[in-house]
N, C-alpha and C positions, 0 to 999 in steps of 0.2 A: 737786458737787451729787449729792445721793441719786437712784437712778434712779426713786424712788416719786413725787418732788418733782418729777422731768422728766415722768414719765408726767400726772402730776395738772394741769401747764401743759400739755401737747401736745394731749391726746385735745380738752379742751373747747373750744381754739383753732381744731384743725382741723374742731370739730364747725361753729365760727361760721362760720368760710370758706366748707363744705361750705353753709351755709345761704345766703348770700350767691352761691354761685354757682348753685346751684339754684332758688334763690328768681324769679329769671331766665324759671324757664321754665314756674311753675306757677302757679297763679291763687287756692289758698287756703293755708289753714295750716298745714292736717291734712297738704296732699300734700307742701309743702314740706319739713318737719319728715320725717314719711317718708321720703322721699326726699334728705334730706340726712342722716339716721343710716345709710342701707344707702350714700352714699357715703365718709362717715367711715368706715364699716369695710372699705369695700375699700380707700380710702387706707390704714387702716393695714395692712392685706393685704400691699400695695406696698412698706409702709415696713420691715416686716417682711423682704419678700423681701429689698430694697436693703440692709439693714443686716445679711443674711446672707452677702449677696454682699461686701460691704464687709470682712466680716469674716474671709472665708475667703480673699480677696486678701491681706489682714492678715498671714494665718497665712502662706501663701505666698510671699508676698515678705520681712518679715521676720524669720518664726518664730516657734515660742511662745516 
């Protein structure tokens, strides 16, 4: 699978999640929606860090 093709399913998934679990805590649409875009992007922040780390163990254990 293309990485443009993973990227295009990931981001707007974890945007819905991000809206679902935020949705939780706020009372209209504006804050919701706010506040579940600045947590999509720290989730990908995360996901970023993690698949750095995942990757340099990669290298490390078993080489390029």
């Amino acid at each position: 699978m293309s990485l443009l093709f993973r990227l295009a399913v990931y981001i707007p998934v974890l945007f819905l999640i991000a809206i679902v679990v935020v949705g939780q805590q706020h009372v209209t649409a504006r804050e919701t929606v706010h506040a579940a875009a600045r947590r999509t992007l720290r989730w990908l922040g995360w996901t970023l860090v993690l698949l750095t780390i995942m990757l340099a163990l990669d290298v490390f254990v078993i080489g390029w």
